[in-house]
C-alpha positions as CSV (number, residue, x, y, z in Angstrom):
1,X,3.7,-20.8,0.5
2,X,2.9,-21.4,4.3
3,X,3.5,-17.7,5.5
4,X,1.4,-16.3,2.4
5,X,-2.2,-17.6,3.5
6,X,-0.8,-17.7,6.8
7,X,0.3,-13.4,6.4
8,X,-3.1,-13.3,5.1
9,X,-5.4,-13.9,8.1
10,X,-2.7,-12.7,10.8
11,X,-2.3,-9.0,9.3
12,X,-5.7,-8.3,8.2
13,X,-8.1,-10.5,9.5
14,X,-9.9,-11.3,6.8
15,X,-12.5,-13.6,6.4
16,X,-14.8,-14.8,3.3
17,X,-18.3,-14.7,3.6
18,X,-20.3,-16.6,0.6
19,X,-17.4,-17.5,-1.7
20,X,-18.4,-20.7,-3.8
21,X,-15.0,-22.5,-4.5
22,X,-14.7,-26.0,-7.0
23,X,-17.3,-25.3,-9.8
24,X,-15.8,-23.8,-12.9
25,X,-17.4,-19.9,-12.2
26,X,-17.4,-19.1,-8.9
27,X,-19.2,-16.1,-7.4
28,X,-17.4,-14.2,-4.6
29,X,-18.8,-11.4,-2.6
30,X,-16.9,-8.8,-0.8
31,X,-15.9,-9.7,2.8
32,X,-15.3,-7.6,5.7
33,X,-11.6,-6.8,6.8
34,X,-9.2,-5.4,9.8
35,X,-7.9,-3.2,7.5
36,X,-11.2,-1.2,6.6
37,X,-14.1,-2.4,5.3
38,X,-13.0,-2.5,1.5
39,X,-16.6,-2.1,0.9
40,X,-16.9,-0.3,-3.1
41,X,-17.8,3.2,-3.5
42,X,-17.9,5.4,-6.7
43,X,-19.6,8.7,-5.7
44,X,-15.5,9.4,-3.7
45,X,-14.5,8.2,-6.9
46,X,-15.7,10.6,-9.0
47,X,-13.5,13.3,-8.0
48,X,-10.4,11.5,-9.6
49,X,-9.9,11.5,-12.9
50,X,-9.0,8.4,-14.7
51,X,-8.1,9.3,-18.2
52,X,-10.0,6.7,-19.1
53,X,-12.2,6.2,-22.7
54,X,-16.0,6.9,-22.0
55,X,-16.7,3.2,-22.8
56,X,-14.7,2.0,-20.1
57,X,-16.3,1.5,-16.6
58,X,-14.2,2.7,-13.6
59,X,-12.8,0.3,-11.3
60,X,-14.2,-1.0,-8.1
61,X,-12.4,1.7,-5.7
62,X,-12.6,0.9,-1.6
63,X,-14.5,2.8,1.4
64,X,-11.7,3.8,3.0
65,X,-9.2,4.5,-0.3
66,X,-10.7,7.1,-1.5
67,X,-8.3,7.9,-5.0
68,X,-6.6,11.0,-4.9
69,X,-3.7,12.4,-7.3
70,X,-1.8,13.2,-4.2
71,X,-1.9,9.6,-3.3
72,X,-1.6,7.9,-6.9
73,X,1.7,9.5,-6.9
74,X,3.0,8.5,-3.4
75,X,2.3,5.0,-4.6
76,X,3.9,5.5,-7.5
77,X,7.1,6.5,-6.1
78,X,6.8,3.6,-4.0
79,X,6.1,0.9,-6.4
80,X,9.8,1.7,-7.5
81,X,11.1,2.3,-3.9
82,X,14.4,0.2,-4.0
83,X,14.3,1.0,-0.3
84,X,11.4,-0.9,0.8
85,X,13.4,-4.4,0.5
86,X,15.7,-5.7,2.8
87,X,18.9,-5.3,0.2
88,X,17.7,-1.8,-0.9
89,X,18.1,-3.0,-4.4
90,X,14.7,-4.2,-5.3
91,X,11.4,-3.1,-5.4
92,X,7.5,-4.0,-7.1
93,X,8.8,-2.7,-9.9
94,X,11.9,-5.3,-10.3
95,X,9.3,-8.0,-11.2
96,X,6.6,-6.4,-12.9
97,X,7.8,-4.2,-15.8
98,X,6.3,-1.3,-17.9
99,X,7.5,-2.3,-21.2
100,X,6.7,-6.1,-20.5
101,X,2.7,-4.8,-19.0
102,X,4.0,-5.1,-15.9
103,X,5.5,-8.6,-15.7
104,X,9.0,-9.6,-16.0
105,X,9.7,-11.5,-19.1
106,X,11.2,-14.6,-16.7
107,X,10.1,-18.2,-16.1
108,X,10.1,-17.9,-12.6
109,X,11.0,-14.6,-10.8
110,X,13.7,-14.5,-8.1
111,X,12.9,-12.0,-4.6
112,X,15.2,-9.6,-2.7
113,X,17.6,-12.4,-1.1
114,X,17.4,-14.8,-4.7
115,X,15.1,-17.6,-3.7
116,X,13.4,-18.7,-6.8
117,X,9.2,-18.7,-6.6
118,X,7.7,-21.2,-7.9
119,X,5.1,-19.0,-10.2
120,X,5.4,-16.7,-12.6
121,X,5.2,-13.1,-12.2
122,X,1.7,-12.2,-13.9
123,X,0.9,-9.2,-15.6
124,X,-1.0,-5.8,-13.5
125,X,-2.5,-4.6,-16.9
126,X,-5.8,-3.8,-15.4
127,X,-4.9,-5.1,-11.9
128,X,-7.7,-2.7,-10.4
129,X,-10.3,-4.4,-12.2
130,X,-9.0,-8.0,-11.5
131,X,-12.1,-9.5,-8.2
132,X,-9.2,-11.6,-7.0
133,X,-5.6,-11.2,-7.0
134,X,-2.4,-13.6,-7.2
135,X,-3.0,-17.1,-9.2
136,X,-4.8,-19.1,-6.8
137,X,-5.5,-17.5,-4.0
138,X,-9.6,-16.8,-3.7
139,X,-8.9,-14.7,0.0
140,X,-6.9,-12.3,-1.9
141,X,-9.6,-9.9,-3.1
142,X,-8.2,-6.5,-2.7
143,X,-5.1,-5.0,-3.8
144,X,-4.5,-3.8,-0.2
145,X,-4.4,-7.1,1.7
146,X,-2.4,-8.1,-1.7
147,X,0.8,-5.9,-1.0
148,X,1.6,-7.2,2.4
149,X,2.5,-10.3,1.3
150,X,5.7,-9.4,-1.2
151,X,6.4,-6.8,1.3
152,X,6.4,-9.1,4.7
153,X,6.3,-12.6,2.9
154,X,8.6,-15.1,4.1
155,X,7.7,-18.4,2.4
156,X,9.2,-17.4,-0.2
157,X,11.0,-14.2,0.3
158,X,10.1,-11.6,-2.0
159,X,10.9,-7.7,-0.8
160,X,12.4,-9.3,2.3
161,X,10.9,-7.0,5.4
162,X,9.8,-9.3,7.6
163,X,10.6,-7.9,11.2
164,X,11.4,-5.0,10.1
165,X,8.6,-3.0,9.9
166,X,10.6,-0.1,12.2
167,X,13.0,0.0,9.8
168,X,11.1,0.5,7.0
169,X,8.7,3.2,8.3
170,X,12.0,4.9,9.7
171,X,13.9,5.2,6.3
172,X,10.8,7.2,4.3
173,X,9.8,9.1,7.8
174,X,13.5,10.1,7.5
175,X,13.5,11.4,3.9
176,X,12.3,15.0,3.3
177,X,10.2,13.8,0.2
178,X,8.7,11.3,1.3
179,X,7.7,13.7,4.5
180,X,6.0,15.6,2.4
181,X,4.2,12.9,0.1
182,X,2.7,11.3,2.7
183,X,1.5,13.9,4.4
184,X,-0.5,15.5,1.3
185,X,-1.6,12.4,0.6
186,X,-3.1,11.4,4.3
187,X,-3.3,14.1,5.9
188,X,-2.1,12.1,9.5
189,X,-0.6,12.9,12.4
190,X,1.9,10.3,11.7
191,X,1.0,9.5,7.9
192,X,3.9,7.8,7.4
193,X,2.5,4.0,8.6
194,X,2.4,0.4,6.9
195,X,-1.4,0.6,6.2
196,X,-0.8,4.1,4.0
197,X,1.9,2.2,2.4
198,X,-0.7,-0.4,1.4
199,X,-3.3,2.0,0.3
200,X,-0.8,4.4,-2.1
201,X,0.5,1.4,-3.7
202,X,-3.2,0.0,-4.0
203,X,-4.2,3.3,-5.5
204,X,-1.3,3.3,-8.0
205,X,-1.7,0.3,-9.4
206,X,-5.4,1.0,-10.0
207,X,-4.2,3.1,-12.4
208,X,-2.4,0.9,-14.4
209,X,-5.0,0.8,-16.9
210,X,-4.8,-0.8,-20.7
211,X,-7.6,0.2,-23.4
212,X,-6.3,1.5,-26.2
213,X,-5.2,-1.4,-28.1
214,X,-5.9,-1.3,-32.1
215,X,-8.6,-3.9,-31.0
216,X,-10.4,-1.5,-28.7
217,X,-9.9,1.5,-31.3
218,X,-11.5,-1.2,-33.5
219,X,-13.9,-2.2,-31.6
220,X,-15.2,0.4,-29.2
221,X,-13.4,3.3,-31.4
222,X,-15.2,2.9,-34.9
223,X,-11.7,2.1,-36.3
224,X,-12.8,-0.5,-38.8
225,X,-8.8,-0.6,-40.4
226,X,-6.9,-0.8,-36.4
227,X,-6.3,-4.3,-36.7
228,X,-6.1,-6.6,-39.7
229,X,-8.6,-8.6,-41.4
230,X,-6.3,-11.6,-40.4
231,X,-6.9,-10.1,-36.6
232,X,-10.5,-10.2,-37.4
233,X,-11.0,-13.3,-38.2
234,X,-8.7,-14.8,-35.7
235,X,-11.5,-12.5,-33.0
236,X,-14.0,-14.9,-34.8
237,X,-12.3,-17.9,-33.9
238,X,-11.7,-17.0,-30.4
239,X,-15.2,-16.1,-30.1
240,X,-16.6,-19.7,-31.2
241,X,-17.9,-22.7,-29.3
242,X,-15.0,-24.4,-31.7
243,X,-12.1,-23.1,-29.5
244,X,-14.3,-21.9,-26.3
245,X,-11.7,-19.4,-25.8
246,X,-14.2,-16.6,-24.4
247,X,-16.1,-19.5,-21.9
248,X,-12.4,-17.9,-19.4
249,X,-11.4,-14.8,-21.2
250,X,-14.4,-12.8,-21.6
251,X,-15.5,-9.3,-21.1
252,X,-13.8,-6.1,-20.9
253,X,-10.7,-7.6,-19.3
254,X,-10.8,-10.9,-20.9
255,X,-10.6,-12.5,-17.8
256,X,-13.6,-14.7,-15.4
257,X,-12.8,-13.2,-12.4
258,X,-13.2,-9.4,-13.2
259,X,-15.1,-6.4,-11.3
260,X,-16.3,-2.8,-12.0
261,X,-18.5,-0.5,-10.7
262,X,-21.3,-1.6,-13.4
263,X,-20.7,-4.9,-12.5
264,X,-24.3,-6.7,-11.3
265,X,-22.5,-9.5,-9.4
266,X,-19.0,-10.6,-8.7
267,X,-17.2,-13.6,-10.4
268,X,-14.3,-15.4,-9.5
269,X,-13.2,-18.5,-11.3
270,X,-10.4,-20.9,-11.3
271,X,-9.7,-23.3,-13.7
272,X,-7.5,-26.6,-14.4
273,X,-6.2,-26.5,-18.0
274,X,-4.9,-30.3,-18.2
275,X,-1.1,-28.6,-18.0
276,X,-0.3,-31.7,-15.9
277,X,-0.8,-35.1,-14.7
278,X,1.7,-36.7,-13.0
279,X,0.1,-39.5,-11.3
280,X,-3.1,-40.3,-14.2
281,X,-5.4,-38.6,-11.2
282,X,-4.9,-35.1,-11.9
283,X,-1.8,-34.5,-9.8
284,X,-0.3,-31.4,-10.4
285,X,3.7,-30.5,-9.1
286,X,3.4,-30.2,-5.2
287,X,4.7,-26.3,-5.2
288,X,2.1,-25.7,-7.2
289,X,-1.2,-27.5,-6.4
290,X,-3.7,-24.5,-7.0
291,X,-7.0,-23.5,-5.0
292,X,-6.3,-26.4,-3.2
293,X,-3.7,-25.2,-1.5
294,X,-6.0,-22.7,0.4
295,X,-9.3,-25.0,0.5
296,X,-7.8,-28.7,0.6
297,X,-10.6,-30.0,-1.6
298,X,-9.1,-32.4,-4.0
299,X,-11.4,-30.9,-7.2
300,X,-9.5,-28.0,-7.0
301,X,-6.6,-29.3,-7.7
302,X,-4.2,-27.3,-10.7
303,X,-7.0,-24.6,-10.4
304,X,-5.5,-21.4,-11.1
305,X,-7.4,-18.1,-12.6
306,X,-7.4,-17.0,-15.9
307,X,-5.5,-13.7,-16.4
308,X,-6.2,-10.8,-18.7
309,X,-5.5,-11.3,-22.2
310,X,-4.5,-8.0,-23.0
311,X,-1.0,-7.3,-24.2
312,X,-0.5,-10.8,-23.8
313,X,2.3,-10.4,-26.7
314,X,4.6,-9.0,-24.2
315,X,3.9,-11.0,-21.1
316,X,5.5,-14.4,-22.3
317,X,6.0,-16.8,-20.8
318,X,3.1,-18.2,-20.1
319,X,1.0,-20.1,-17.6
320,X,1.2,-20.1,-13.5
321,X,4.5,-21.6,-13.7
322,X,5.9,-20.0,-16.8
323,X,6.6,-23.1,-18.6
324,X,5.0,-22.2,-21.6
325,X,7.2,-20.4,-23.6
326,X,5.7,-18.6,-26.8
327,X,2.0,-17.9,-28.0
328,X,2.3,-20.8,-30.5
329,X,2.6,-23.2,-27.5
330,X,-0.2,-21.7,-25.8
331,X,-2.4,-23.0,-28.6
332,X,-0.8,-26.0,-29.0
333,X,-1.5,-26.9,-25.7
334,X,-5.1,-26.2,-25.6
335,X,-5.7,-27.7,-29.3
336,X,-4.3,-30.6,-27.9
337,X,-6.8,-30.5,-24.9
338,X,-3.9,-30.5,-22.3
339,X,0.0,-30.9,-22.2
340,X,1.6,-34.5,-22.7
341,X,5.1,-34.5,-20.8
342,X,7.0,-37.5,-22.0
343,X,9.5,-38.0,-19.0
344,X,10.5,-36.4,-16.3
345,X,9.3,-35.8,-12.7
346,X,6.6,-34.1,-14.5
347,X,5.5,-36.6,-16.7
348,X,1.9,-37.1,-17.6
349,X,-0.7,-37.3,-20.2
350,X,-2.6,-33.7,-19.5
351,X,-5.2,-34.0,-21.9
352,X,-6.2,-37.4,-19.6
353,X,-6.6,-35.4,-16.4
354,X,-9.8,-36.3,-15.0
355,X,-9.7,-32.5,-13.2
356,X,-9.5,-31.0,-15.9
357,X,-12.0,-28.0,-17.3
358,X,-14.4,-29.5,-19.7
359,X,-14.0,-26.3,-21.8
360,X,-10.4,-27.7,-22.2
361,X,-11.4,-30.5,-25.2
362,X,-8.7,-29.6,-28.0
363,X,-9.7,-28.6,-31.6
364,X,-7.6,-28.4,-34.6
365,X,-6.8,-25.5,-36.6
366,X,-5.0,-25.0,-40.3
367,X,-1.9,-22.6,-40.2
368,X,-4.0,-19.9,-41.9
369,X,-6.6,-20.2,-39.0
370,X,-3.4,-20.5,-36.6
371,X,-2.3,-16.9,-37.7
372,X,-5.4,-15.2,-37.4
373,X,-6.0,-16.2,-33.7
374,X,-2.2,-15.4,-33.2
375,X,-3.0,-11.9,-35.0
376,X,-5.9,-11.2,-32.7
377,X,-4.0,-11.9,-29.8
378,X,-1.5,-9.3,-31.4
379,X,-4.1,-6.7,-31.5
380,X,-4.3,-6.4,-27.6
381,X,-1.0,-5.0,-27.2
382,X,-1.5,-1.6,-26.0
383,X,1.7,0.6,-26.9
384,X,0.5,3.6,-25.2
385,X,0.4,1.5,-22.1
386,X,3.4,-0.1,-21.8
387,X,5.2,3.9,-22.6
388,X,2.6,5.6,-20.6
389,X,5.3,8.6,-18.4
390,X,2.4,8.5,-16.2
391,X,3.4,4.8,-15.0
392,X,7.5,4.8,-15.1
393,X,9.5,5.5,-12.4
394,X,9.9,9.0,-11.3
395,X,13.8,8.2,-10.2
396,X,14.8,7.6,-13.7
């Protein structure tokens, strides 16, 4: 975990400027970086076009990377580039799967050489629109800065290519293809460079965009039979001050820490759910400590962001460190105001943690009441997503 915040600051320099960490919203604001300015622009967006509904704001898009089709599909191809890991076996892809939204289905992913992480691949559904990336991380703002740390990582190893940067940039300058892709896509005198690496892979996975749900074709479409009236109710439900779902997952990505280009300010929130207590003061396993890993203030302790909701059906298991396994437990664990674990190293009484979120105060719920939430949640699986040809590897 060292080398990731460590990765951070030596490779791009980046610094924040007015980011309000340890209340339960936080506001952010875009910070200057090595790498470019990252500063949001949507007049060079305009010329790309997103496929998206006419409801649906386009993402925040940076200065300096500008979209272009030329460069969507450079990234593309190198989202699923086997060759840019030290084994030549694994790539983003390996870990973040179409037909699971872009995550991987496993408690805890494994990298390149097989060293376990110790957090769960999340979902990119929507990744463009996400004002911070990774689970606890509040530096990490831009998908740019984001992909240097799988690809050069150390601590743990994930793609592996650490030291060998030369490497790397020699295999795609070698291949014919890739020649080519880059330089339609750049437009260099020597396109083929770690930064343009970053910024096709950035620009791809902006377009890894989910909003056609039945829920959205219910409720942006005029669809008043997409989803059930089981689904509806259970939107109810998640909408109420009774289960204060929406108080984390709110908005168009149902998610606290979202941005677009109508977006008035930025927000970007982490929150402790009670999912441990191991010592009665809110101690959370020490691999996996949160926000305050980066900031070293106790209150943020087992503060991690809320992800999207959306196609959460497919992106089991759940929580930072996978160890919740189905949707059922999911609500269990927040009806019950926080996880007990009855022995173990992990032991504790979450529900007791005095860190915890006071939107996290348990409620109870009949199994009719049960299966309507679990039917609304159902509704946000987008199918055309998770088939879209647009997204899937070009090798296969």
């Amino acid at each position: 975990m060292r080398s990731r915040r460590w990765l951070t600051w030596i490779l791009l320099g980046f610094c924040v400027c007015g980011l309000a960490i340890g209340a339960e919203a936080a506001l952010g604001h875009d910070s200057p970086s090595g790498a470019g300015s990252f500063e949001p622009t949507t007049t060079q967006a305009d010329a790309f076009d997103w496929q998206l509904p006419s409801w649906v704001p386009r993402p925040v898009v940076p200065a300096d990377n500008p979209m272009t089709a030329a460069k969507v599909e450079l990234g593309r191809h190198l989202f699923y580039e086997p060759r840019l890991s030290v084994t030549g076996d694994f790539s983003c892809a390996t870990c973040h799967l179409q037909h699971l939204a872009f995550a991987d289905g496993k408690t805890l992913p494994a990298g390149a050489t097989g060293e376990v992480h110790p957090r769960n691949s999340m979902s990119l559904t929507n990744v463009g629109y996400n004002s911070v990336q990774t689970w606890a991380n509040p530096l990490m703002q831009h998908l740019e800065q984001q992909l240097l740390v799988p690809l050069f990582g150390e601590e743990p190893v994930e793609l592996g290519m650490a030291g060998r940067e030369n490497e790397l940039l020699q295999t795609l300058q070698t291949d014919s293809d890739y020649q080519q892709r880059f330089q339609t896509a750049f437009d260099d005198v020597n396109p083929v460079t770690v930064r343009n690496i970053s910024l096709a892979i950035a620009a791809f996975e902006r377009t890894l965009n989910s909003f056609n749900s039945p829920y959205d074709r219910y409720r942006y479409g005029g669809e008043a039979t997409a989803i059930s009236d089981s689904a509806k109710r259970g939107e109810v439900l998640f909408n109420s001050e009774r289960l204060e779902c929406f108080h984390c997952h709110s908005g168009l990505n149902f998610s606290d820490s979202a941005r677009h280009e109508r977006s008035g300010f930025i927000e970007i929130a982490f929150h402790n759910t009670g999912l441990y207590n191991l010592d009665g003061n809110g101690a959370y396993p020490p691999d996996n400590i949160g926000v305050k890993e980066i900031t070293h203030e106790a209150a943020d302790m087992g503060k991690f962001r809320a992800p999207t909701l959306r196609n959460i059906e497919v992106t089991a298991p759940y929580m930072h460190d996978g160890s919740v396994a189905t949707l059922e437990e999911a609500i269990a664990h927040y009806a019950a105001g926080g996880r007990t674990i009855e022995t173990g190293p992990d032991a504790g009484v979450g529900s007791q943690n005095p860190l915890k979120s006071h939107f996290i105060q348990g409620f109870t719920l009949t199994d009719a009441e049960k299966q309507d939430l679990l039917a609304f949640l159902r509704s946000l699986t987008d199918e055309t997503f998770l088939t879209n040809p647009q997204l899937s590897s070009p090798f296969e």
